[in-house]
Backbone as JSON, one array per atom type, in Angstrom:
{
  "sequence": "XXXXXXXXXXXXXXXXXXXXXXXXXXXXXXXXXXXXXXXXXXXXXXXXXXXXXXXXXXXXXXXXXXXXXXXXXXXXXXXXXXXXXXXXXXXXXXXXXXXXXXXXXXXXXXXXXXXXXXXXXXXXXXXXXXXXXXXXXXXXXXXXXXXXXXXXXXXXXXXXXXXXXXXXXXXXXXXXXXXXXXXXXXXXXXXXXXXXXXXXXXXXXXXXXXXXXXXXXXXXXXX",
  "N": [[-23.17, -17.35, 2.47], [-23.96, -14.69, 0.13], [-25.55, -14.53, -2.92], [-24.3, -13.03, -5.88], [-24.16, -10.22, -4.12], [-24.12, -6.85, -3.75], [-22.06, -4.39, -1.83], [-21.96, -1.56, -0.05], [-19.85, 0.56, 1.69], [-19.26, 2.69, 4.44], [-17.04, 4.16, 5.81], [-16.32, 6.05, 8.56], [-14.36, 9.38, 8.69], [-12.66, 11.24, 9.88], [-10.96, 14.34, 9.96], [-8.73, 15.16, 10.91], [-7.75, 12.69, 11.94], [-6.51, 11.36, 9.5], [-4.84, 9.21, 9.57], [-5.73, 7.28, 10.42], [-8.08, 6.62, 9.14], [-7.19, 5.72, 6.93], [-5.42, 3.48, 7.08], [-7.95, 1.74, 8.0], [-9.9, 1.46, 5.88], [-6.87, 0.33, 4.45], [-7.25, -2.35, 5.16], [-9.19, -3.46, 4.66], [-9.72, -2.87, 1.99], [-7.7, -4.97, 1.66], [-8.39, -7.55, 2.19], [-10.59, -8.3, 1.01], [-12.56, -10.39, -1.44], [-14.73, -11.91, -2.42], [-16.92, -10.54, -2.38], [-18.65, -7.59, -4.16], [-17.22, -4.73, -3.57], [-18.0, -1.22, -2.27], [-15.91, 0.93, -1.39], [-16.65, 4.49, 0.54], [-16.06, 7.57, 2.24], [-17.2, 8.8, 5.24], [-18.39, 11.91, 6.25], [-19.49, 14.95, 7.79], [-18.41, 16.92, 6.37], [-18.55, 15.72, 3.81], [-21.21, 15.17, 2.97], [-23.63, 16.74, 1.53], [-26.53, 17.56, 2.25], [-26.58, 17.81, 5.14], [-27.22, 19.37, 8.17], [-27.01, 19.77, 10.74], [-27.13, 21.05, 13.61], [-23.97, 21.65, 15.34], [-23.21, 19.5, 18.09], [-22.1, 19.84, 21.44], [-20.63, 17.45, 22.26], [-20.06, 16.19, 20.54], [-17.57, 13.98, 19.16], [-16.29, 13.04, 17.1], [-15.98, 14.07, 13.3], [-17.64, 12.27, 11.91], [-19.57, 11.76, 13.52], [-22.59, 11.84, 14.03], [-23.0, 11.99, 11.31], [-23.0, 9.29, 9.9], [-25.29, 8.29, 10.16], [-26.78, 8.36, 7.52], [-26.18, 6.77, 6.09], [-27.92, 4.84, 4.75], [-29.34, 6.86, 3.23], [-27.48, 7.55, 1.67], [-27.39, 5.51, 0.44], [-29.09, 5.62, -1.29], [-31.45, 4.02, -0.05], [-30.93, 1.4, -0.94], [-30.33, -1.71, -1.34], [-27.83, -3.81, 0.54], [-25.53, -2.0, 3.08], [-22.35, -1.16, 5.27], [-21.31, 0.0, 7.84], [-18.61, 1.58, 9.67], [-16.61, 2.97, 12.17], [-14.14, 5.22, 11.83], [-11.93, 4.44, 13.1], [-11.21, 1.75, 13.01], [-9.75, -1.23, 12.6], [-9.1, -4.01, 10.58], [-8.65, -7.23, 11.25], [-9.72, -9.95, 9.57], [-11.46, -10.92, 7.11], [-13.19, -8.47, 5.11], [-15.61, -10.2, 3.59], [-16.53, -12.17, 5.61], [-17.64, -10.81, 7.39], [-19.67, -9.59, 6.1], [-21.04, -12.11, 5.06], [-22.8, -12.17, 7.4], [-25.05, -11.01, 7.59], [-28.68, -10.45, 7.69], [-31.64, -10.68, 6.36], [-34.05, -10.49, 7.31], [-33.47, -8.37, 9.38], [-33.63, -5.2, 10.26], [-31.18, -3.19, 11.23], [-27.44, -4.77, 12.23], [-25.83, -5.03, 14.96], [-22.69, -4.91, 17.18], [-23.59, -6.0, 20.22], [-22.7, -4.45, 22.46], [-21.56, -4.51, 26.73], [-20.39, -2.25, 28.09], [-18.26, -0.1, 30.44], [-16.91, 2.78, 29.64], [-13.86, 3.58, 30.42], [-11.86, 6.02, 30.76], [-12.32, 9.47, 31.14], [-11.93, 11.42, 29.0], [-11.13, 11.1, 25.82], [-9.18, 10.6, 22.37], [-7.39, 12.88, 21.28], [-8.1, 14.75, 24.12], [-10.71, 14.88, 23.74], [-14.66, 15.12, 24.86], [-15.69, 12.26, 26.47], [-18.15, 10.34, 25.97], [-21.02, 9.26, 28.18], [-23.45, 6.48, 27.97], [-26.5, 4.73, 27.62], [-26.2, 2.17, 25.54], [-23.7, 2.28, 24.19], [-21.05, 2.3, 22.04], [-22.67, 0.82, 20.08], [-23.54, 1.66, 17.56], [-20.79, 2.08, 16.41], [-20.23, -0.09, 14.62], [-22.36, -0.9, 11.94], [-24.54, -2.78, 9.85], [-26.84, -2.27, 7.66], [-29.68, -2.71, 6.06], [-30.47, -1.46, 3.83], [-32.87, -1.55, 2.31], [-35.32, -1.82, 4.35], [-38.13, -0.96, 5.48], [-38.31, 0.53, 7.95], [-35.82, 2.11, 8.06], [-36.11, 3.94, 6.15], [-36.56, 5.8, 7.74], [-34.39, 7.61, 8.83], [-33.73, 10.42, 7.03], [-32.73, 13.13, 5.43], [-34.18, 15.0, 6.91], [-35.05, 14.25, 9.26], [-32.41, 13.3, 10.71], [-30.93, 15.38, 10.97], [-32.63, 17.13, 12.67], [-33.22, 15.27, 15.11], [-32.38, 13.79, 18.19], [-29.4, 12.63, 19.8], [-29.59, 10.43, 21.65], [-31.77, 9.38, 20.51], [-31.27, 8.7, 17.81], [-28.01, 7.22, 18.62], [-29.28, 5.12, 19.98], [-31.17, 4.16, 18.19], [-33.45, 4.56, 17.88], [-35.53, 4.68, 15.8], [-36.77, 2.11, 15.98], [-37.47, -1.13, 16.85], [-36.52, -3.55, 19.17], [-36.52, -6.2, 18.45], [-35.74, -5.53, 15.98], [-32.77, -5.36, 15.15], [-30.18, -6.87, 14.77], [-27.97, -9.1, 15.66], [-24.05, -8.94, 15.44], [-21.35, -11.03, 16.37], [-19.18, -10.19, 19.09], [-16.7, -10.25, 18.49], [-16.06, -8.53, 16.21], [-16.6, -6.17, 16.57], [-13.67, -5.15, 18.24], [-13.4, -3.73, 21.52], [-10.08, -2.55, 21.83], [-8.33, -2.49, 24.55], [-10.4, -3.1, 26.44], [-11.44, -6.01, 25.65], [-10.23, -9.03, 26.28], [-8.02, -11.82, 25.02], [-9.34, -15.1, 24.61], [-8.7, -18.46, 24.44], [-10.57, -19.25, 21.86], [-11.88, -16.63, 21.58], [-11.19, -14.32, 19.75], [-10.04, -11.03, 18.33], [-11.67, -9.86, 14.98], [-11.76, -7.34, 14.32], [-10.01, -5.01, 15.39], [-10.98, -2.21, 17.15], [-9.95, 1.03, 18.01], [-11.42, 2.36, 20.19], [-11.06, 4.38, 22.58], [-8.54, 6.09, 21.88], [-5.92, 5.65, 19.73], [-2.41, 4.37, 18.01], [-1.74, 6.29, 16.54], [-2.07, 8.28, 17.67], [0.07, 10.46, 20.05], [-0.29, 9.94, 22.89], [-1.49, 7.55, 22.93], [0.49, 5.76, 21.69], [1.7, 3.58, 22.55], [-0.27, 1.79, 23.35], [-2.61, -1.16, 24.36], [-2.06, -3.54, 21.32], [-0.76, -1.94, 19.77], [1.29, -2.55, 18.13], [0.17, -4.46, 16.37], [-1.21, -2.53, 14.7], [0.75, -0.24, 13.84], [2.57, -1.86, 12.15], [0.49, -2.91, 10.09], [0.67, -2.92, 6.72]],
  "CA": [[-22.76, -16.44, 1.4], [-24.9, -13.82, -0.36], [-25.2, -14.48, -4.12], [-24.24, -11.68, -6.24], [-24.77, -9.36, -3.32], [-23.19, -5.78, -3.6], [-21.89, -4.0, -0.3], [-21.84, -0.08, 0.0], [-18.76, 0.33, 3.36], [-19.19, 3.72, 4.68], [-15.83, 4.49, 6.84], [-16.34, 7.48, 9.37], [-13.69, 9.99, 8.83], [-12.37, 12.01, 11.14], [-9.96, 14.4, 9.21], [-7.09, 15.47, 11.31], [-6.94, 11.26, 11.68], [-7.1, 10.87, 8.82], [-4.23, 8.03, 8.99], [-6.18, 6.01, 10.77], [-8.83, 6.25, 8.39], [-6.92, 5.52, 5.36], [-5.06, 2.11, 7.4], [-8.96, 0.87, 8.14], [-9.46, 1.25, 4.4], [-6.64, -0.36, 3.59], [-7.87, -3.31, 5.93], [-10.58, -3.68, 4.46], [-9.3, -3.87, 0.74], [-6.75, -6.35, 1.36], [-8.7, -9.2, 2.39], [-12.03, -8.21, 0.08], [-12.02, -11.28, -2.27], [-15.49, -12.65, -2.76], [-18.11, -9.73, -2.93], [-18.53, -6.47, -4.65], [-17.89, -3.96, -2.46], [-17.45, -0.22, -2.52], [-15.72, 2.02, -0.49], [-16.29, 5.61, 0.49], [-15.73, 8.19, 3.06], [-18.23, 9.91, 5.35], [-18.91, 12.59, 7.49], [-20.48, 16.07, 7.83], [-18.13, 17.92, 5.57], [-19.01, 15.17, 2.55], [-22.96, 15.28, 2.64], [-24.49, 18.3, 0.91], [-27.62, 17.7, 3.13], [-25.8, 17.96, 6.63], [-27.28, 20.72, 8.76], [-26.81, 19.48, 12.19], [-26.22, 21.82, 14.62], [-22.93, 21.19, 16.06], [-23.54, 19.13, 19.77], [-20.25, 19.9, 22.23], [-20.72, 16.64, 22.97], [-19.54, 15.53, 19.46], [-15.97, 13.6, 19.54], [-16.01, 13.37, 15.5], [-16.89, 14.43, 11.98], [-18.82, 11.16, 11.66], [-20.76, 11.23, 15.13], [-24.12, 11.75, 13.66], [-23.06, 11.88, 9.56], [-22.72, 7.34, 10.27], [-27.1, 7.61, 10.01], [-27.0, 9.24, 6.43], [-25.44, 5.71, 4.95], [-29.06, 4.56, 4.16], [-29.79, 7.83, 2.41], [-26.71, 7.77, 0.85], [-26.92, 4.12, -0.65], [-30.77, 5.33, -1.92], [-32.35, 2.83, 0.46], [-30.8, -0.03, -2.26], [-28.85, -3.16, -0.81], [-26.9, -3.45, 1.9], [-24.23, -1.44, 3.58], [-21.95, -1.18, 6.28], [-20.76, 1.73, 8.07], [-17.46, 1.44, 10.82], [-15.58, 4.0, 12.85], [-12.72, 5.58, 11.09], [-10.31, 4.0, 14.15], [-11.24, 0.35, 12.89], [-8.64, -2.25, 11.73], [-10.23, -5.35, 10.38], [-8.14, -8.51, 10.72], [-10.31, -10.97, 9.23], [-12.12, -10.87, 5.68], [-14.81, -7.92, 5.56], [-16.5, -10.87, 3.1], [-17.09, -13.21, 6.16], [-18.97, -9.62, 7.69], [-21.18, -9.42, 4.88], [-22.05, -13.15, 5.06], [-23.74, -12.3, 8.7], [-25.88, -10.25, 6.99], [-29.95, -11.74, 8.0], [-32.66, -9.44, 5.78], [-35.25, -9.83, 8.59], [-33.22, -7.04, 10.65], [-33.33, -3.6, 10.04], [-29.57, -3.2, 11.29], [-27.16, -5.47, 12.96], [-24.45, -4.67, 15.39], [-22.12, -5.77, 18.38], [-24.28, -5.12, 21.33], [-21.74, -4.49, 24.14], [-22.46, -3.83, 27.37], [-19.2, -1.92, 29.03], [-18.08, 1.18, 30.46], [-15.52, 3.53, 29.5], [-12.56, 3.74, 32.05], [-11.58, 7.09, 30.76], [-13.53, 10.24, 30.75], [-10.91, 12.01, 28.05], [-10.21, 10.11, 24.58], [-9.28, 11.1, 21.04], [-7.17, 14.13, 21.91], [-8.6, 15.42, 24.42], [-12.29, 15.7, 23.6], [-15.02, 14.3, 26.35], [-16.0, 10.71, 26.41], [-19.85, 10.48, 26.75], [-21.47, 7.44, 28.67], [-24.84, 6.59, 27.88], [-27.15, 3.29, 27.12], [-25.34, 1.33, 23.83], [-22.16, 3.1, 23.71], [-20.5, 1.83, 21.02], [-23.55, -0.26, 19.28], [-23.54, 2.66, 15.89], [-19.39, 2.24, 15.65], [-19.89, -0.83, 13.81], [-23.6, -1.01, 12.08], [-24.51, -3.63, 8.94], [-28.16, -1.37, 7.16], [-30.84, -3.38, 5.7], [-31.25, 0.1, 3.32], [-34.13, -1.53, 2.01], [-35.87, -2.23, 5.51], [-39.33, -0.02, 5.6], [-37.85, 1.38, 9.13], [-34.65, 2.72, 7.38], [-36.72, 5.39, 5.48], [-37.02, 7.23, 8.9], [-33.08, 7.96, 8.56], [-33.72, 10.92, 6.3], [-31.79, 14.33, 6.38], [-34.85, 16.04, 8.09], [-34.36, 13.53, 10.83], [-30.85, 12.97, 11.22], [-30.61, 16.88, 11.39], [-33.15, 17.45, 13.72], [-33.71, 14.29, 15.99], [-31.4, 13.83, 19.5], [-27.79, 11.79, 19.71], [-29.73, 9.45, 21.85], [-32.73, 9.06, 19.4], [-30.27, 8.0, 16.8], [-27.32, 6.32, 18.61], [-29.85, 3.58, 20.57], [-31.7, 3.27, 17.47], [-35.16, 4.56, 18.59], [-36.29, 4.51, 15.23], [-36.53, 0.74, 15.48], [-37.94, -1.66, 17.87], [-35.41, -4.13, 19.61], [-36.82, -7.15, 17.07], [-35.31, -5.33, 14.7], [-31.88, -4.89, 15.59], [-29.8, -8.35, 14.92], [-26.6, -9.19, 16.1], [-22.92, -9.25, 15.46], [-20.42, -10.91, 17.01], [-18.23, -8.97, 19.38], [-15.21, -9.84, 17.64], [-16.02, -7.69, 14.76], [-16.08, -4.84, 17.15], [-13.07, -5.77, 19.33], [-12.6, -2.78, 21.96], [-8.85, -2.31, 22.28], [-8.5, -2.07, 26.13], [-11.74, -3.74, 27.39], [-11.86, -6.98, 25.79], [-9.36, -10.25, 26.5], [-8.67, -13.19, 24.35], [-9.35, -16.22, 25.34], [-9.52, -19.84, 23.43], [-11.39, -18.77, 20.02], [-12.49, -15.67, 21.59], [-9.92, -13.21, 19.54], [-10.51, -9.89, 17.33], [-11.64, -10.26, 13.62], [-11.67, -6.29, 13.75], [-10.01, -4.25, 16.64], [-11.53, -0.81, 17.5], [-9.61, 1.22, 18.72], [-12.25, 3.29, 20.9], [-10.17, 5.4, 23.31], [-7.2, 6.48, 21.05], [-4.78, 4.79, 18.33], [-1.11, 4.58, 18.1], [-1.39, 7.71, 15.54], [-1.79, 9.44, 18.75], [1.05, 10.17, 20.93], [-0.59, 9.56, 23.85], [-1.96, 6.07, 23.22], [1.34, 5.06, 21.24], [2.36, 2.16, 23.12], [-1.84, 0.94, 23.38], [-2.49, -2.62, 23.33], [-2.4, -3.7, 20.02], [-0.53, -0.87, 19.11], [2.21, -2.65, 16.81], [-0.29, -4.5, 15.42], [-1.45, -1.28, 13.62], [2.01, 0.05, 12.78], [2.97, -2.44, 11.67], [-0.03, -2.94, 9.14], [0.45, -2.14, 5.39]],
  "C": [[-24.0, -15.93, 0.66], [-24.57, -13.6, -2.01], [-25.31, -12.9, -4.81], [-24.8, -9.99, -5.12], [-23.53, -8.18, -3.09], [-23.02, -5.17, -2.15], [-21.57, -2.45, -0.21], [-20.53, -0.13, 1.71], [-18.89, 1.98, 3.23], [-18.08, 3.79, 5.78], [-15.61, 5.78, 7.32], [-14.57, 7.88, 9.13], [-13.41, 10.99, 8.96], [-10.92, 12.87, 10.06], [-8.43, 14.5, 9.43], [-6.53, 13.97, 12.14], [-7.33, 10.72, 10.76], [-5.87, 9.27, 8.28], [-4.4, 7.18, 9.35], [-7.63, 5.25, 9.72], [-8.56, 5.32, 7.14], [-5.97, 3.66, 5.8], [-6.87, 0.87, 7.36], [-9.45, 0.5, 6.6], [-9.15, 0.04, 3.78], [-7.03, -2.13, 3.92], [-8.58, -4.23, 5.28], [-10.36, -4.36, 2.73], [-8.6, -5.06, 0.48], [-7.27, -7.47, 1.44], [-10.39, -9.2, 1.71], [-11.77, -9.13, -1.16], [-13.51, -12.11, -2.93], [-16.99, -11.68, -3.03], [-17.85, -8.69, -3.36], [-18.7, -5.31, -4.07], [-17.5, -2.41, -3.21], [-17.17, 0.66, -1.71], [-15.96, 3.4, -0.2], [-16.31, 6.14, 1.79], [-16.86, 8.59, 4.02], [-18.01, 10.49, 6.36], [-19.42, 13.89, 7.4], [-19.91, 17.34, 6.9], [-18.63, 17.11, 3.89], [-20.6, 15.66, 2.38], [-23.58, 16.6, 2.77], [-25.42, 18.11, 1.76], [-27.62, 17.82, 4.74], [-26.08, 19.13, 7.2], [-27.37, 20.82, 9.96], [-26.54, 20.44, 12.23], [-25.32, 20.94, 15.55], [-23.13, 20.75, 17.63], [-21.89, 19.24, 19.81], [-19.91, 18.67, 22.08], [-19.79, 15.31, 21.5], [-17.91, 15.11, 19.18], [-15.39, 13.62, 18.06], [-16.6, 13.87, 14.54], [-18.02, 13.54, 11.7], [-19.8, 10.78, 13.02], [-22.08, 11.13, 14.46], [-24.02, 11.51, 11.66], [-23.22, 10.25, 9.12], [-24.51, 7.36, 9.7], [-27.51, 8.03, 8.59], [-26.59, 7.76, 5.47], [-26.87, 4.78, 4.09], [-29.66, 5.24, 2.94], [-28.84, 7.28, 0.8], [-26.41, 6.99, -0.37], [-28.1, 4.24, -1.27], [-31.19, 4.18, -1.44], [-32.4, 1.62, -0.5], [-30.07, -0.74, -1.41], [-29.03, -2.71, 0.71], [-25.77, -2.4, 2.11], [-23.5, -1.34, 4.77], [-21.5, -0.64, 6.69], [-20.05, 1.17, 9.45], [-16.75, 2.66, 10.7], [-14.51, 4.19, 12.1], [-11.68, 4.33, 11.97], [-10.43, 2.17, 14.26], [-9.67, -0.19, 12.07], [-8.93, -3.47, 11.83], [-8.63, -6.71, 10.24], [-8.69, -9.63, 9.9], [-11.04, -9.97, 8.13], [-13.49, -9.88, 5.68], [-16.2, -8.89, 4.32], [-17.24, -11.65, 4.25], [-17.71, -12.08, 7.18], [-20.05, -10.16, 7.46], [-21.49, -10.89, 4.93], [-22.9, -13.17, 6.73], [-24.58, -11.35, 8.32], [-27.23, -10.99, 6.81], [-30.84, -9.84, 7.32], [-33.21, -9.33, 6.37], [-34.8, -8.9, 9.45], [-33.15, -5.83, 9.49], [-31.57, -3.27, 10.03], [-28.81, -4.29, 11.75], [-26.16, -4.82, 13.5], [-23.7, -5.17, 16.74], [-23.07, -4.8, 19.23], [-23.27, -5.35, 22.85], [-22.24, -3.62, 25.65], [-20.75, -3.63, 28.29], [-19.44, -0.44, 29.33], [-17.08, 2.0, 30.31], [-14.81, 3.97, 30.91], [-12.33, 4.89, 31.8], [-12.83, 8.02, 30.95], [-13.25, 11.35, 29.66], [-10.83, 10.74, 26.66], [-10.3, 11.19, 23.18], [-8.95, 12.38, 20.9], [-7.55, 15.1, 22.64], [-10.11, 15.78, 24.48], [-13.2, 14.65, 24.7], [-15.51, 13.0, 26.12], [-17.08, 10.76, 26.94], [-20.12, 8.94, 27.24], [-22.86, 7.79, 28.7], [-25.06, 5.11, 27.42], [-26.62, 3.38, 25.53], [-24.8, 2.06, 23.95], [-21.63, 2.16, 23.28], [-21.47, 1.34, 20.08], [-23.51, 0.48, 17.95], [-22.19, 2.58, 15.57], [-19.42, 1.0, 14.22], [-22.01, -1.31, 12.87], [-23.54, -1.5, 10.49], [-26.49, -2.91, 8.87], [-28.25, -2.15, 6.29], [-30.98, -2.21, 5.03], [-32.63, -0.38, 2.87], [-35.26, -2.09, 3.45], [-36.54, -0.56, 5.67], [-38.93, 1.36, 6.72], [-36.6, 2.38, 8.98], [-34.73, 3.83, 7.0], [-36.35, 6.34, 6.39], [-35.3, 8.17, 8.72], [-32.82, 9.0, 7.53], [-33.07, 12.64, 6.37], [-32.58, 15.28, 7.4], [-34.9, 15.49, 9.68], [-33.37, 13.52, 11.99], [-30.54, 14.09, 11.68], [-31.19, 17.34, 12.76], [-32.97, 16.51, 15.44], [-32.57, 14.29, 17.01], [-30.22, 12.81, 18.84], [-28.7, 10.66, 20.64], [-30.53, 8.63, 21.27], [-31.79, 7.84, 18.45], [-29.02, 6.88, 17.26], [-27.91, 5.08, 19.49], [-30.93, 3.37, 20.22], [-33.09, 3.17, 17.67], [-35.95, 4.62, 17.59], [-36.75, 2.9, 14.97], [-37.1, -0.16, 17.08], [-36.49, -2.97, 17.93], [-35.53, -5.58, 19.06], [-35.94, -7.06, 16.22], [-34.1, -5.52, 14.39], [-31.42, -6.66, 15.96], [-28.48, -8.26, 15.73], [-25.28, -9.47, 15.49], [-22.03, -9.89, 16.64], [-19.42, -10.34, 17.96], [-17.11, -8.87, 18.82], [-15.1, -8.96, 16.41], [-15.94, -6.47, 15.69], [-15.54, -4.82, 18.48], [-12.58, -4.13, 20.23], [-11.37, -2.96, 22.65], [-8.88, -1.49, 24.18], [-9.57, -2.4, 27.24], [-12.1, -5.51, 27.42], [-10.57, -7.82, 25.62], [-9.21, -11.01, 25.98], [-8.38, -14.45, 25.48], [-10.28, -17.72, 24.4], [-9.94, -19.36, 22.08], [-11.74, -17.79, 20.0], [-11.25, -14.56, 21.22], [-10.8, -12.32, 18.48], [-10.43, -10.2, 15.98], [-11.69, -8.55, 13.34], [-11.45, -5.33, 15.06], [-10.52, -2.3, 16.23], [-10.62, 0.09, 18.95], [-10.32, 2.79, 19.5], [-12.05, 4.54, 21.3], [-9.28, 6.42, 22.58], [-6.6, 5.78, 20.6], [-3.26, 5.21, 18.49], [-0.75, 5.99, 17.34], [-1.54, 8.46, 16.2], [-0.97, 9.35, 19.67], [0.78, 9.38, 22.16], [-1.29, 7.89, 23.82], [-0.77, 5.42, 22.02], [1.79, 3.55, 21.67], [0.56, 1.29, 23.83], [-1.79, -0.35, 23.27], [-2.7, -2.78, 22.03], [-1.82, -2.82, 18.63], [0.65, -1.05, 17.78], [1.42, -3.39, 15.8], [-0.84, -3.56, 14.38], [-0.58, -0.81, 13.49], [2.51, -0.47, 11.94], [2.12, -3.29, 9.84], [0.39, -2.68, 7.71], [-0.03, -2.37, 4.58]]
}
């Protein structure tokens, strides 16, 4: 546990889901009980400094707006930035106690491949080295390497620059758990190995087409 230690939660949102955003949310408040956290929104229509040019290749509002959460917290504390299409079973306090200051970031480092080449109505499913490793990412804002994360960067610099973390040497870069970023449809339980926060990667029950998803009453059934 992290005495008096505040927590900035940046939650990518995507607007026309935006009811998956507002379930991860509520996720998140219900079982917040021991640190000071604060919630807010992000993605490329929030941040006045946002001048990306639009990549095709982009599946949401928060594809590239996720590297701005450093800026955004003024390189103070910690923060933690997850995919709109999260739903946290377990306490986002026992997160924040895997929180190690010697890293720059931390995150699940998975090593899979997407079965589809379609998700999220329709839009294309990219495959590239770390896919997924930025859905779920725990920022060291005060970590020297963090600075680089600045809007002349984030604007300019590539999607692979940024999502495998090339401002950063592989030292830097701690680890999570995979159960904090459980992909719905890839990973199995087994014994102790169950989800403390499913992701649902592909598509969510709030879409017709992945209605009946594994896992899918557990998120209706949420409130």
């Amino acid at each position: 546990m992290h005495n008096n230690l505040k927590c900035n939660i940046f939650i990518g949102l995507d607007e026309p889901n935006k009811i998956a955003f507002e379930k991860c949310k509520a996720s998140i408040i219900n079982q917040n009980t021991r640190y000071n956290i604060s919630i807010h929104a992000i993605n490329y229509n929030i941040i006045k400094e946002y001048e990306r040019v639009k990549d095709r290749y982009e599946s949401t509002q928060f594809a590239f707006a996720r590297f701005f959460t450093p800026f955004l917290s003024k390189y103070n504390g910690v923060s933690i930035f997850c995919d709109g299409d999260f739903l946290f079973l377990d306490s986002i306090d026992n997160l924040i106690d895997l929180y190690d200051p010697k890293f720059a970031i931390q995150c699940c480092k998975h090593e899979y491949t997407p079965k589809i080449t379609v998700k999220m109505g329709n839009k294309k499913q990219s495959i590239y080295p770390r896919k997924n490793w930025s859905s779920l990412i725990i920022f060291n804002n005060e970590h020297p390497k963090n600075k680089t994360l600045n809007p002349q960067t984030i604007n300019n610099q590539s999607g692979a620059f940024l999502h495998r973390f090339k401002w950063l040497e592989d030292s830097e870069i701690g680890d999570i758990p995979i159960e904090w970023n459980w992909l719905v449809g890839y990973y199995k339980e087994k014994g102790s190995f169950i989800p403390k926060a499913l992701h649902f990667t592909d598509g969510g029950p709030w879409l017709e087409e992945y209605k009946d998803c594994e896992f899918s009453k557990v998120w209706l059934d949420y409130e």
